[in-house]
N, CA, C and O of each residue as an XYZ file, in Angstrom:
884
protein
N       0.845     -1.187      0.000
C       0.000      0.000      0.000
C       0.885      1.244      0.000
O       1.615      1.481      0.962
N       0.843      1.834     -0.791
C       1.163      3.270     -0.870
C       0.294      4.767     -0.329
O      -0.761      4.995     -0.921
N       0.718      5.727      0.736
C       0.061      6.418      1.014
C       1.258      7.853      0.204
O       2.477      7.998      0.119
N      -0.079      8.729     -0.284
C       0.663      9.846     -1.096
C       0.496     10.950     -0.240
O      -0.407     11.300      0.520
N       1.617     11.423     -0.560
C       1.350     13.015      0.699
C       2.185     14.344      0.065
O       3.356     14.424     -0.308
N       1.091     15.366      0.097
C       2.004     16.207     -0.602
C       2.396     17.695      1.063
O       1.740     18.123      2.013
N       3.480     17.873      0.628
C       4.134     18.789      2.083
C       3.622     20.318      1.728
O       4.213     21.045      0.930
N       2.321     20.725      2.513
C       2.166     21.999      2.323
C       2.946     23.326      2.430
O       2.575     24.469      2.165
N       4.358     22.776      2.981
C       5.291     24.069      3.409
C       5.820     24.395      1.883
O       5.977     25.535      1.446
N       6.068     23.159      1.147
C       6.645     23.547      0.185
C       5.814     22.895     -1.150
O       6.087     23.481     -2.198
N       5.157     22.136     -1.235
C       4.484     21.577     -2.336
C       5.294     20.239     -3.098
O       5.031     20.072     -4.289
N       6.391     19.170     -2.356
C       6.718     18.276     -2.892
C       6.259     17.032     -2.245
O       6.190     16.554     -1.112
N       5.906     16.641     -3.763
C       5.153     15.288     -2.831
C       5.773     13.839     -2.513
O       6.714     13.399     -3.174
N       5.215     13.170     -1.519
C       5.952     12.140     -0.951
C       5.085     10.669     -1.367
O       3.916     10.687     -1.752
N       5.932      9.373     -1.200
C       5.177      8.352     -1.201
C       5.537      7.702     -0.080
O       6.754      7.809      0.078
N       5.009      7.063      0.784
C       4.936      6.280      2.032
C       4.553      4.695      1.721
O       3.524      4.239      1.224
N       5.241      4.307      1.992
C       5.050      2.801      1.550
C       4.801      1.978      2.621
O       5.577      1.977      3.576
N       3.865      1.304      2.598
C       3.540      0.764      3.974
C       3.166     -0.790      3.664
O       2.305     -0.980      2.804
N       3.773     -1.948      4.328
C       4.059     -3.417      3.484
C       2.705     -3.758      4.084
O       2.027     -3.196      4.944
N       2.502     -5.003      3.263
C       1.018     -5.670      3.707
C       1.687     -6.865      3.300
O       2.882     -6.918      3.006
N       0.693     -8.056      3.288
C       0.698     -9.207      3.044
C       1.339     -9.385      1.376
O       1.749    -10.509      1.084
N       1.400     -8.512      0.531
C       1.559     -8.962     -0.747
C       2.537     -7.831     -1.094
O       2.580     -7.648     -2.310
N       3.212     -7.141     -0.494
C       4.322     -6.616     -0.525
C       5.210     -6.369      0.569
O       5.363     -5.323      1.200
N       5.791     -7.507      0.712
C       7.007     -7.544      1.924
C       8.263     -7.872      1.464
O       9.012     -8.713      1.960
N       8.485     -7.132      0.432
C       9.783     -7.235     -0.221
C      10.223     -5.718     -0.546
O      10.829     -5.455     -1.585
N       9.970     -4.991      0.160
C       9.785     -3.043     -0.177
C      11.677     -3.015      0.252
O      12.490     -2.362     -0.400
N      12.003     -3.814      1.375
C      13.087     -3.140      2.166
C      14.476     -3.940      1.232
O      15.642     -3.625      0.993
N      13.783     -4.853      0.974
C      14.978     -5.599     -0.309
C      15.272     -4.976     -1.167
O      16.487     -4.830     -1.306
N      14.263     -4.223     -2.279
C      14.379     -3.268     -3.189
C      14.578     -2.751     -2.966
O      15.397     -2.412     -3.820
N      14.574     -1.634     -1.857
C      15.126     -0.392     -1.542
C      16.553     -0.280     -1.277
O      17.140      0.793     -1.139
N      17.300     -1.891     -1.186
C      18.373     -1.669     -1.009
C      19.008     -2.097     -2.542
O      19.963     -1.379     -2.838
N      18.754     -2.859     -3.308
C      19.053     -3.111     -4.769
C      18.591     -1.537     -5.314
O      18.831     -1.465     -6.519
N      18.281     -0.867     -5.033
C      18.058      0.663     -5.473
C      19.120      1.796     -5.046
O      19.450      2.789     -5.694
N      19.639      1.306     -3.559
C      20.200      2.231     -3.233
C      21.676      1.853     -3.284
O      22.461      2.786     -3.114
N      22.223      0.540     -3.506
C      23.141      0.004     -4.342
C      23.619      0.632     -5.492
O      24.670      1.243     -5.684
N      22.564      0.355     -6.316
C      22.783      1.163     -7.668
C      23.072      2.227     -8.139
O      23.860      2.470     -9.053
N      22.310      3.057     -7.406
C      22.718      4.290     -7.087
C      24.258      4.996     -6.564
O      24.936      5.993     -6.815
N      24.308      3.803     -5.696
C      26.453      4.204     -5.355
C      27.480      3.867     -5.916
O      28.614      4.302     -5.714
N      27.010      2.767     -6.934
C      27.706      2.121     -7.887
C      27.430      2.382     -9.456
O      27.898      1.784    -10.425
N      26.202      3.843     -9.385
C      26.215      4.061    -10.885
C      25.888      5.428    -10.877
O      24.701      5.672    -11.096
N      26.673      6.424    -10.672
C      26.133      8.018    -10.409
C      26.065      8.482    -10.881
O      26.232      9.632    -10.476
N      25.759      8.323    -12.269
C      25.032      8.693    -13.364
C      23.449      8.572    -13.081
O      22.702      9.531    -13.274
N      22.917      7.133    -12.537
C      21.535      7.108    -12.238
C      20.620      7.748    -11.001
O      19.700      7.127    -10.467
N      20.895      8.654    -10.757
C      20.746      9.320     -9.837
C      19.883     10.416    -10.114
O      18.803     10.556     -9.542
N      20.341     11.226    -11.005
C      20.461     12.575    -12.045
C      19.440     12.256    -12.868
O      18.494     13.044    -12.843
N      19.319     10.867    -13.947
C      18.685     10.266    -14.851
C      17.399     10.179    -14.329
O      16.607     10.516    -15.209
N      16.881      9.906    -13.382
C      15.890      9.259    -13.090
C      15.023     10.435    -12.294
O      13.839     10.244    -12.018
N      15.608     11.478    -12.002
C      15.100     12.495    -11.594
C      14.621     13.593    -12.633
O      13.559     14.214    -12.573
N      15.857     13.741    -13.837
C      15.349     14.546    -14.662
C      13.796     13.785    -15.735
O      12.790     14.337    -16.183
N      14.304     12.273    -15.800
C      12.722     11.829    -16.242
C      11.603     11.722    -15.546
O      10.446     11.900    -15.928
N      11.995     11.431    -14.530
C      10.791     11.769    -13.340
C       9.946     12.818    -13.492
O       8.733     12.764    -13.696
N      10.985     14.254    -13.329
C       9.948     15.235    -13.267
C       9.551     15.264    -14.952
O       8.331     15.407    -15.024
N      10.041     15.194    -16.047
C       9.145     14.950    -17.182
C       7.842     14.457    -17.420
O       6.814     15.060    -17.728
N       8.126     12.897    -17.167
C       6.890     12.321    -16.239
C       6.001     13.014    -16.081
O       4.931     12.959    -16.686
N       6.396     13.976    -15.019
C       5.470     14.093    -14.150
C       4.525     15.442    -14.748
O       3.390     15.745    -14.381
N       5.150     15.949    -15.506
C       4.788     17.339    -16.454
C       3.846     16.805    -17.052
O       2.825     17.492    -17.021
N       3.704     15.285    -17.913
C       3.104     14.858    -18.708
C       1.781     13.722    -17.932
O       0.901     13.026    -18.438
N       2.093     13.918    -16.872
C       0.886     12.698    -16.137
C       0.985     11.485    -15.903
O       0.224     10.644    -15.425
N       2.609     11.473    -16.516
C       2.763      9.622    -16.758
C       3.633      9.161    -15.784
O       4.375      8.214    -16.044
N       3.648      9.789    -14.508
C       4.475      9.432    -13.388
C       4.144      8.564    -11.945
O       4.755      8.292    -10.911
N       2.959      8.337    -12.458
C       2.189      7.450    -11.325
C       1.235      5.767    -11.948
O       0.630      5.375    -12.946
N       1.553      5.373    -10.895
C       1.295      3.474    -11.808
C      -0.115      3.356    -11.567
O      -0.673      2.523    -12.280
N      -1.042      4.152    -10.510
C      -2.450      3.966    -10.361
C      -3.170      4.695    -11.093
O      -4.354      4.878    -10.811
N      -2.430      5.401    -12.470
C      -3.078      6.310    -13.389
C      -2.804      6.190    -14.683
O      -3.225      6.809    -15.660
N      -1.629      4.836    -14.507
C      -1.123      3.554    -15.738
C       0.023      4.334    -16.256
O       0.458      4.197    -17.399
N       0.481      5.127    -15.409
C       1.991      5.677    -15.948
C       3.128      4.814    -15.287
O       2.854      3.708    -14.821
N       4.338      5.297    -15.250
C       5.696      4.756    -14.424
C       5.539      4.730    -12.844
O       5.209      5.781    -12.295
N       5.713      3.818    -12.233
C       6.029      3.736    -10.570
C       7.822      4.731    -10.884
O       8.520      5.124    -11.819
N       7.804      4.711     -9.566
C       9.366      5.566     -9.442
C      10.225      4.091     -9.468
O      10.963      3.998    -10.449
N      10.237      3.214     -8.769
C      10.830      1.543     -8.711
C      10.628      1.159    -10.293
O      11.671      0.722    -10.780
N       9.512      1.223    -11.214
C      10.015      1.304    -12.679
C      10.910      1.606    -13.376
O      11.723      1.007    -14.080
N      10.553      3.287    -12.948
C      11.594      4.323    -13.480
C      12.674      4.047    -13.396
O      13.295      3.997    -14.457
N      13.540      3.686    -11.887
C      14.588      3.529    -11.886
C      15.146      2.275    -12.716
O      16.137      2.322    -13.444
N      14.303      1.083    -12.476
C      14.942     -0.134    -13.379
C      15.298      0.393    -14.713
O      16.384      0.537    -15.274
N      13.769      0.704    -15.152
C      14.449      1.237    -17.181
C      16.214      2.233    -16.954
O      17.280      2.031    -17.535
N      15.922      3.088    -16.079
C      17.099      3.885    -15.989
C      18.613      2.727    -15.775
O      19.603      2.625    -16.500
N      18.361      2.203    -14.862
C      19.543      1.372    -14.719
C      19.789      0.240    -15.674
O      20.952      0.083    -16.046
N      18.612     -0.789    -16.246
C      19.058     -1.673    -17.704
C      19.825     -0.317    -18.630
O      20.985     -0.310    -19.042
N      18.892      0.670    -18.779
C      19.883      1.381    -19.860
C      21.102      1.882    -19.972
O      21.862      1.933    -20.940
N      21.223      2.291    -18.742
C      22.694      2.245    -18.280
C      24.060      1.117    -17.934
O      25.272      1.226    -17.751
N      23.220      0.201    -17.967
C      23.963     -1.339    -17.644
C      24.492     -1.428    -19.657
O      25.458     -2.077    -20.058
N      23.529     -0.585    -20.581
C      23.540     -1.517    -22.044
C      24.082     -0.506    -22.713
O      24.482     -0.693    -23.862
N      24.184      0.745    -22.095
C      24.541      1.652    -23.175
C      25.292      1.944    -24.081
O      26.450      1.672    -23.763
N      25.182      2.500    -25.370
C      26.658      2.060    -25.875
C      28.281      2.272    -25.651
O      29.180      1.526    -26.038
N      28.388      3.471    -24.934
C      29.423      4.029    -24.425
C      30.288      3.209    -23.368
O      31.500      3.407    -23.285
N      29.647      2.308    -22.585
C      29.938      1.366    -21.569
C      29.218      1.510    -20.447
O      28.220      2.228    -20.502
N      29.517      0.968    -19.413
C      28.873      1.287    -18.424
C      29.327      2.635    -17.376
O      30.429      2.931    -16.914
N      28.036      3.265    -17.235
C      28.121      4.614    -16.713
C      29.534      4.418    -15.020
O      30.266      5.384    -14.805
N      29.612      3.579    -14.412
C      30.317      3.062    -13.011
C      31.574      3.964    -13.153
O      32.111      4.497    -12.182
N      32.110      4.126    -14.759
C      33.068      4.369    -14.735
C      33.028      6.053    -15.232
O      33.928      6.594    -15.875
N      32.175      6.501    -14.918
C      32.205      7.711    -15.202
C      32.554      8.549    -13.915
O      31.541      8.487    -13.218
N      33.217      9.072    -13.468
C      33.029      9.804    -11.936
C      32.149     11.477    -12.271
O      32.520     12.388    -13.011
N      30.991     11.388    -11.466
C      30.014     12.240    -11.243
C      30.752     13.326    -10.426
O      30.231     14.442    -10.428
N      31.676     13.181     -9.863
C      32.218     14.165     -8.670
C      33.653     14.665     -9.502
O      34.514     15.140     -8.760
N      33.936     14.611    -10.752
C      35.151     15.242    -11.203
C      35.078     16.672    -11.140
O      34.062     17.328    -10.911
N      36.567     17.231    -11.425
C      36.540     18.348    -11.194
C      35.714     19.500    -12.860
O      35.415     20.661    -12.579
N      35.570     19.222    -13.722
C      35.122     19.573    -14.594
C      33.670     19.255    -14.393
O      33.344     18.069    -14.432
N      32.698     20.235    -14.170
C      31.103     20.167    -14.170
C      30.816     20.116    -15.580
O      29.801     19.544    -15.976
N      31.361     20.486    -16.111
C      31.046     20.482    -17.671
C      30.838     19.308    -18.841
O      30.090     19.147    -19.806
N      32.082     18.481    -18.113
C      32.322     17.519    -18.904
C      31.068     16.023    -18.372
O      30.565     15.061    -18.950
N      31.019     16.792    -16.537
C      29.809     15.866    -15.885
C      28.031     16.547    -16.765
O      27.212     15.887    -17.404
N      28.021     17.394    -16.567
C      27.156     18.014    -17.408
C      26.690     17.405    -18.777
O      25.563     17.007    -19.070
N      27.472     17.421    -19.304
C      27.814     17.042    -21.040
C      27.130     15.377    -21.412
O      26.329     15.010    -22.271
N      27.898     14.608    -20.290
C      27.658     13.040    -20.361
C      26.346     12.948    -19.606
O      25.550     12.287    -20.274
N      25.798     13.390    -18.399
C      24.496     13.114    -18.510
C      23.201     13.325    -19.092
O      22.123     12.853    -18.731
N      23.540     14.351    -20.349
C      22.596     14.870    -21.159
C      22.825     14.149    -22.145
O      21.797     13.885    -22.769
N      23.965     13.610    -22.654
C      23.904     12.410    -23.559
C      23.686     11.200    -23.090
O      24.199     10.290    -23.741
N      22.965     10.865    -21.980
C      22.316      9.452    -21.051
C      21.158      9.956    -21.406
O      20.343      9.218    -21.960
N      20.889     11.169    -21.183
C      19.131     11.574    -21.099
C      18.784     11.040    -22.918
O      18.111     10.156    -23.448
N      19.410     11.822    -23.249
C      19.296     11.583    -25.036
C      19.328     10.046    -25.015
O      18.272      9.545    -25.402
N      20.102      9.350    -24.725
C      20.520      8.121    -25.080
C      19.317      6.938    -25.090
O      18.961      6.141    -25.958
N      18.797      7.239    -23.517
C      17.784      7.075    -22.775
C      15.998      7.031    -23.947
O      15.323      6.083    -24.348
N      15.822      8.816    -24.140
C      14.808      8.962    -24.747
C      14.930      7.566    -26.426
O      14.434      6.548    -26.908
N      15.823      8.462    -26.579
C      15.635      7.330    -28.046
C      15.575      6.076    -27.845
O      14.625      5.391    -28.224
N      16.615      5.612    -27.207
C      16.266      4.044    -26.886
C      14.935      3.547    -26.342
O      14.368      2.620    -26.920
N      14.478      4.036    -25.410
C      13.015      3.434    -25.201
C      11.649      4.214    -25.845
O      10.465      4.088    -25.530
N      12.225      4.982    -26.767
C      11.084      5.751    -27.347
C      11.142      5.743    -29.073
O      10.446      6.455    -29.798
N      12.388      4.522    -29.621
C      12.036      4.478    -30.865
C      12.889      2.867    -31.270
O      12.926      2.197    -32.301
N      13.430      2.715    -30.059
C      14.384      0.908    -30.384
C      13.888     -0.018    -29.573
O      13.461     -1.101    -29.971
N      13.912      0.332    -28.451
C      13.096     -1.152    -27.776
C      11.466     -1.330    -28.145
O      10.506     -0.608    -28.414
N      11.694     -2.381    -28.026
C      10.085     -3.285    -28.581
C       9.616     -3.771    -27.208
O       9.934     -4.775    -26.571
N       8.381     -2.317    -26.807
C       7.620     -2.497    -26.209
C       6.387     -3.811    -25.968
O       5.852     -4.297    -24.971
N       6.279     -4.088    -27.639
C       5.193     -5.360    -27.510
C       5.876     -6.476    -27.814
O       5.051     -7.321    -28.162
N       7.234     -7.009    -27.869
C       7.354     -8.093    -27.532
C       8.395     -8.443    -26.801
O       8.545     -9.662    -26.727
N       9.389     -7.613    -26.072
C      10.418     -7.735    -25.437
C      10.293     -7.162    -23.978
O       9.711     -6.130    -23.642
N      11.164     -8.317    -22.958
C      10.710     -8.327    -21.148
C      12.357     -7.738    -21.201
O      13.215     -7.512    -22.055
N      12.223     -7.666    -19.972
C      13.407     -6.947    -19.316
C      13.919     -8.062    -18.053
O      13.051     -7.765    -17.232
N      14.480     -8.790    -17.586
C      14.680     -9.744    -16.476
C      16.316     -9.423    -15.816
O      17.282     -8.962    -16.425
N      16.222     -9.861    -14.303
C      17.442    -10.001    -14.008
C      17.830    -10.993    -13.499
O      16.981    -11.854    -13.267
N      19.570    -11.320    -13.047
C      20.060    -12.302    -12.883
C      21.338    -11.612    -11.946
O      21.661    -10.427    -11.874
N      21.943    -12.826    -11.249
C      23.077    -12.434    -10.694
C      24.400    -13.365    -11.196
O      24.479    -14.583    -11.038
N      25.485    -12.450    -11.879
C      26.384    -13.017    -11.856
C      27.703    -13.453    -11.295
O      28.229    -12.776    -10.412
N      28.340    -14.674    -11.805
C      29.086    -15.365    -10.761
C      29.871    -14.328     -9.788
O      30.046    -14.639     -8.610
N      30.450    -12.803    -10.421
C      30.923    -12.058     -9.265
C      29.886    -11.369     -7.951
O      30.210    -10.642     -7.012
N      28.467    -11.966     -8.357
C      27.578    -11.084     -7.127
C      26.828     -9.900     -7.575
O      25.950     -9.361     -6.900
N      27.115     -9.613     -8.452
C      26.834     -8.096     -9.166
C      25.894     -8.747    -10.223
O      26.149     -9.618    -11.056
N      24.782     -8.109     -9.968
C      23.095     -7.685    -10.508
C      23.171     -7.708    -12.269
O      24.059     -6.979    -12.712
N      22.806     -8.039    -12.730
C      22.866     -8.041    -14.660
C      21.621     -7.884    -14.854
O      20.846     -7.958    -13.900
N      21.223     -7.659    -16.004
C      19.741     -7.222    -16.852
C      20.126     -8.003    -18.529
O      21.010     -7.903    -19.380
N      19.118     -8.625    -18.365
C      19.275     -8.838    -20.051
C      17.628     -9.177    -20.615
O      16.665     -9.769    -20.127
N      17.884     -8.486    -21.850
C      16.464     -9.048    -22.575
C      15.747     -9.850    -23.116
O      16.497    -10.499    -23.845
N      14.517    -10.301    -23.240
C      14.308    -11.634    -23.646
C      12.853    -12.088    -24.343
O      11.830    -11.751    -23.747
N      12.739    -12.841    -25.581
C      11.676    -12.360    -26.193
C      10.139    -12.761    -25.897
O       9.753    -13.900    -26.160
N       9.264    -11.786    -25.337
C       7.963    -12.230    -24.609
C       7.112    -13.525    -25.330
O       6.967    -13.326    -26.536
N       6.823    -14.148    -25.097
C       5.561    -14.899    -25.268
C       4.518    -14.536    -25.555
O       3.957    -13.973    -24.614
N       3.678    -14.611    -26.885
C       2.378    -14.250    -27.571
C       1.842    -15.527    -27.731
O       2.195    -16.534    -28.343
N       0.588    -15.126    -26.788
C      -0.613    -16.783    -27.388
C      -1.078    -16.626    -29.266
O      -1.866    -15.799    -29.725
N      -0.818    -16.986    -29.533
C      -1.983    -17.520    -30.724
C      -2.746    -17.126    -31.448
O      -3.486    -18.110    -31.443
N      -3.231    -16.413    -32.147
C      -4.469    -15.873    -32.114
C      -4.343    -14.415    -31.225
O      -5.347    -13.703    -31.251
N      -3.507    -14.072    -30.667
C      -3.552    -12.891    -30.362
C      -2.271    -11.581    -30.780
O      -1.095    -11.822    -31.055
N      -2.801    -10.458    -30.733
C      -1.566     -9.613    -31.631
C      -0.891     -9.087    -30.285
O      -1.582     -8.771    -29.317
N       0.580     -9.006    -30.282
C       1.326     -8.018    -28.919
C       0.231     -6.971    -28.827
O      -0.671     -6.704    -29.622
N       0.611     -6.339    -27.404
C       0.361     -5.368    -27.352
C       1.535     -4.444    -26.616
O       2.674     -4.906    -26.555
N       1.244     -3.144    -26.064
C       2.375     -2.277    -25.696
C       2.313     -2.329    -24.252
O       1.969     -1.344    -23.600
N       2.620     -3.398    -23.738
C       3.325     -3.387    -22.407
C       4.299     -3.037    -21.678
O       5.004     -2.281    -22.346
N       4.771     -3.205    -20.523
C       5.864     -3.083    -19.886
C       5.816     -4.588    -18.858
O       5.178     -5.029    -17.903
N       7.012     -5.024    -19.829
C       7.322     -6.205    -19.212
C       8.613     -6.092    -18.049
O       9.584     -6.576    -18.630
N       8.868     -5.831    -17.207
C       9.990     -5.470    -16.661
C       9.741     -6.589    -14.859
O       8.986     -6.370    -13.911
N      10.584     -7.526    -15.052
C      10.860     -8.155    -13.816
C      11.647     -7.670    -12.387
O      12.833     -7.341    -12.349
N      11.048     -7.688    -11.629
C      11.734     -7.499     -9.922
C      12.703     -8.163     -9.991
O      12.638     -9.385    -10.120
N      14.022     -7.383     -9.907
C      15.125     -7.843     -9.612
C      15.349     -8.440     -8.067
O      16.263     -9.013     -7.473
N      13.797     -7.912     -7.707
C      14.323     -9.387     -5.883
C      14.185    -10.500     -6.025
O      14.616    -11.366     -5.264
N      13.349    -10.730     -7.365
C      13.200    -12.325     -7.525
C      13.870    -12.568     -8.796
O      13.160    -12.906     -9.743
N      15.680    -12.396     -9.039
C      15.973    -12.574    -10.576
C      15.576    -13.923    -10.826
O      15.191    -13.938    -11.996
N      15.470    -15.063    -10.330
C      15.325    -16.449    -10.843
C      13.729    -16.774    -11.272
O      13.139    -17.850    -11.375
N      13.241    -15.263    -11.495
C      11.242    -15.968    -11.715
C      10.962    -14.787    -12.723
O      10.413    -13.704    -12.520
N      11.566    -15.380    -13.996
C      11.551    -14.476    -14.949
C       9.748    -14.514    -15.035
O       9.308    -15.588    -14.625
N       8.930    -13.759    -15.386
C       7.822    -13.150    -15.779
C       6.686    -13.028    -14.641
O       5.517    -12.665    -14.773
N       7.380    -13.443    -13.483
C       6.211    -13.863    -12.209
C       5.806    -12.928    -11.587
O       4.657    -12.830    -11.158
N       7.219    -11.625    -11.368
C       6.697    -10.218    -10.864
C       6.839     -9.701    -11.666
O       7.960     -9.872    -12.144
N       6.162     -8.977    -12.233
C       6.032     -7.636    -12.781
C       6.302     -6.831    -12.621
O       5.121     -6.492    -12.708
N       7.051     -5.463    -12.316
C       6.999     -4.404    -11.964
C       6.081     -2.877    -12.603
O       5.860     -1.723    -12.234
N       5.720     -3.927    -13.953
C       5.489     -2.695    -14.585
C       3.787     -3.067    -15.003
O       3.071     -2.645    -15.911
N       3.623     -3.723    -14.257
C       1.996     -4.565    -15.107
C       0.933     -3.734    -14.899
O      -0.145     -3.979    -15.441
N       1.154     -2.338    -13.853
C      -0.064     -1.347    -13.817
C       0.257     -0.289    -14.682
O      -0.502      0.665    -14.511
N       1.417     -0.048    -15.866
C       1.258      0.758    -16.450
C       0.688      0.546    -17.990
O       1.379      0.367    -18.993
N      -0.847      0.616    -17.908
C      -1.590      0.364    -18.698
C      -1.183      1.731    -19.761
O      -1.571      1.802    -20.927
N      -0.619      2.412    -19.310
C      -0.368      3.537    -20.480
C       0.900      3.629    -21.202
O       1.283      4.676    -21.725
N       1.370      2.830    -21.222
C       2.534      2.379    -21.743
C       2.646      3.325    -22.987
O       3.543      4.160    -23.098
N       1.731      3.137    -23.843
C       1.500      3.829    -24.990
C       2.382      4.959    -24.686
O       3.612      5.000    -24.714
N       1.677      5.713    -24.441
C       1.566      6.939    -23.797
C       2.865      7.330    -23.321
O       3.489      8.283    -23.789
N       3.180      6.757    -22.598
C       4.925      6.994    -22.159
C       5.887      6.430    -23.398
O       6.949      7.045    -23.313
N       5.913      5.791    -24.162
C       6.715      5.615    -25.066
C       6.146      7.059    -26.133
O       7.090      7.847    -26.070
N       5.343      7.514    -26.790
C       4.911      8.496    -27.255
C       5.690      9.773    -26.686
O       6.248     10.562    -27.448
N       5.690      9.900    -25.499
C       6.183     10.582    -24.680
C       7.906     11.237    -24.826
O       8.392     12.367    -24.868
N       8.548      9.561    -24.881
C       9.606      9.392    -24.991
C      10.264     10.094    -26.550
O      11.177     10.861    -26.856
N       9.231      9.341    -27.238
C      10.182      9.661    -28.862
C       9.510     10.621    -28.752
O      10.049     11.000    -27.712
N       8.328     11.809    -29.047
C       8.716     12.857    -28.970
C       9.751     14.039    -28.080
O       9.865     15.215    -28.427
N      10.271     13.575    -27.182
C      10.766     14.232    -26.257
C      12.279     13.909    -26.729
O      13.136     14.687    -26.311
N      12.679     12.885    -27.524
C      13.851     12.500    -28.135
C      13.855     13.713    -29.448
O      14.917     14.324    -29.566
N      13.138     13.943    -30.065
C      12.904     14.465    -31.597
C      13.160     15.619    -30.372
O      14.233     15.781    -29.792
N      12.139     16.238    -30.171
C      12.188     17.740    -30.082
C      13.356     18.287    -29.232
O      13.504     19.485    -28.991
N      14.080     17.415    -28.848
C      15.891     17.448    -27.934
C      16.805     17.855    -29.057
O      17.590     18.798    -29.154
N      16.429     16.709    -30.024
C      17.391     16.239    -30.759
C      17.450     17.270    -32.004
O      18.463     17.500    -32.663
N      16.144     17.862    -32.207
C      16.320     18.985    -33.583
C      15.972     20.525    -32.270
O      15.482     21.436    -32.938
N      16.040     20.762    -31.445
C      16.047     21.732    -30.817
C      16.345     23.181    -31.469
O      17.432     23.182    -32.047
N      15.803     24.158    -31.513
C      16.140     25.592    -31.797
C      15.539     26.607    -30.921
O      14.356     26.923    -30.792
N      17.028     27.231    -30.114
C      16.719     28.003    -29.089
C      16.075     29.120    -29.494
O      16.187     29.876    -30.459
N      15.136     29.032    -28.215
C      13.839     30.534    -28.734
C      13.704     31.325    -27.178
O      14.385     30.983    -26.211
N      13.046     32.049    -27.159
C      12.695     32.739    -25.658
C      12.107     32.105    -24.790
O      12.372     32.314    -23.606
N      11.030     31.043    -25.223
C      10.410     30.144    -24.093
C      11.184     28.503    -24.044
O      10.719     27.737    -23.200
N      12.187     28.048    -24.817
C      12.951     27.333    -24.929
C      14.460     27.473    -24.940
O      15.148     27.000    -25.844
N      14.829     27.974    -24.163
C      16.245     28.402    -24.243
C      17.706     27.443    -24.636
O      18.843     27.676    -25.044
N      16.846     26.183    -24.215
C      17.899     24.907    -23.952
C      17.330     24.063    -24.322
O      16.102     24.123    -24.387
N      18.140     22.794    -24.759
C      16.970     21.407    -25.130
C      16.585     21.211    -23.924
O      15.356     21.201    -23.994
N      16.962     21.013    -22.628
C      16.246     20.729    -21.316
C      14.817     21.294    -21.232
O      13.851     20.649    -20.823
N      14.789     22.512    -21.643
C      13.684     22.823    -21.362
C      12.647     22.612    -22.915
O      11.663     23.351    -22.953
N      12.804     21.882    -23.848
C      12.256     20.982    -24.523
C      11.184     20.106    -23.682
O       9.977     20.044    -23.913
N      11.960     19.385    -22.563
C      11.665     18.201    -21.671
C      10.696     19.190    -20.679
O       9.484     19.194    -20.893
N      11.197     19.928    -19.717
C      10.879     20.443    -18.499
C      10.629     21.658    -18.259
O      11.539     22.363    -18.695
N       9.492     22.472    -17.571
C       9.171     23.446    -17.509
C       8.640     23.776    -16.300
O       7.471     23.549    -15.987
N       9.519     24.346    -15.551
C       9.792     24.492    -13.886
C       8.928     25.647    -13.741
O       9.261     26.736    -14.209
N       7.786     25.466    -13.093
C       7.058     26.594    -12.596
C       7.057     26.751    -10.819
O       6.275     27.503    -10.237
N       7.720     26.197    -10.367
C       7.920     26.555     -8.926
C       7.087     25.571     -8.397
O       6.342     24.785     -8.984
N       7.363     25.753     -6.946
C       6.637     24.879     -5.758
C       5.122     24.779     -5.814
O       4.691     25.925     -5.942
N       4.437     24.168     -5.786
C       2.569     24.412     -5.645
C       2.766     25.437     -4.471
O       3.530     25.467     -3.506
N       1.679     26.343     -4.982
C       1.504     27.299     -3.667
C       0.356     26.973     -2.790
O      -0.720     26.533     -3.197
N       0.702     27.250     -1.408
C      -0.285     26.596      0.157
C      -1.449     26.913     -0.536
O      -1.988     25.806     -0.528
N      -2.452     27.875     -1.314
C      -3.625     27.548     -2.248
C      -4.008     26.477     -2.907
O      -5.149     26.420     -3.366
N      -3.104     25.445     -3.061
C      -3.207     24.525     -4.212
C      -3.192     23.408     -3.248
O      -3.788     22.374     -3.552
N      -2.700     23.485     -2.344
C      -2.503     21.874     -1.280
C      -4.063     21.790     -0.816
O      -4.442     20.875     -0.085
């Protein structure tokens, strides 16, 4: 069960996770999350700047068939585990050049949009994990299962890495009925990055993506 709460001092909202009988695996993930995070600091940044995109667009919540944030982060981290450049681990986020840190996570964001918004195959390809012989977490893809008589559709197949050995059993992504919608999302948000022309209400490709209007004001809570 999830309880949502938004903080009237400032207008950011929270999720409270509270385990029941059919989710008592919250504190496992949270640590395969917060792992990842120290061992990939690139995904940190990533998952925040799509987040709030997301969230501009409506597609940031799983009870309204958009992305869970535990989604979000998986797509963020397979893509970063596959990218072509190598794996992000070896990038240091804390160098002394902001610029050059700057530079490489806007080519993750890019990297990111296109890849799941015009190369991966939403209707027939899962996402699963595994652990290999050094201990360290892997992602690889694998091609879904279609009955018969029926055509794919645009899912999100993406497995809980707490259970890597039960490829298709958890889901993580099985309430985002809008899948559509977030891939739509994606490749336009790739295009309009990618052919960008700075204007007065677009200054930057970022703000292509994002359009920061401040905190909700105590009127709005």
């Amino acid at each position: 069960m999830v309880v949502k709460v938004i903080l009237k001092s400032c207008g950011r909202r929270m999720d409270i996770a509270v385990a029941t009988s059919d989710t008592q695996h919250g504190l496992a993930a949270t640590e395969i999350v917060r792992a990842a995070v120290t061992s990939m600091p690139l995904l940190r940044p990533l998952v925040l700047v799509v987040k709030t995109f997301l969230r501009e667009k409506g597609l940031n919540n799983a009870f309204t068939g958009g992305l869970s944030s535990y989604a979000l982060v998986l797509l963020c981290l397979h893509y970063l585990f596959h990218r072509p450049h190598g794996p992000s681990s070896s990038c240091s986020w804390s160098s002394a050049d902001d610029d050059d840190d700057d530079d490489e996570l806007g080519k993750v964001l890019l990297g990111f949009l296109e890849y799941y918004g015009t190369v991966y195959d939403h209707f027939r390809t899962g996402i699963t994990w595994f652990v290999n012989p050094l201990g360290h977490l892997e992602s690889v893809e694998y091609e879904r299962k279609v009955r018969p008589g029926h055509a794919p559709k645009c899912h999100l197949v993406l497995d809980d890495p707490v259970h890597p050995d039960d490829r298709g059993v958890f889901n993580v992504g099985a309430g985002a009925y809008a899948m559509a919608r977030v891939v739509l999302a994606f490749e336009n948000a790739f295009y309009a990055t990618t052919f960008h022309r700075a204007s007065r209400f677009t200054p930057t490709p970022l703000s292509q993506l994002i359009h920061w209007s401040g905190p909700l004001s105590s009127s709005a809570v």
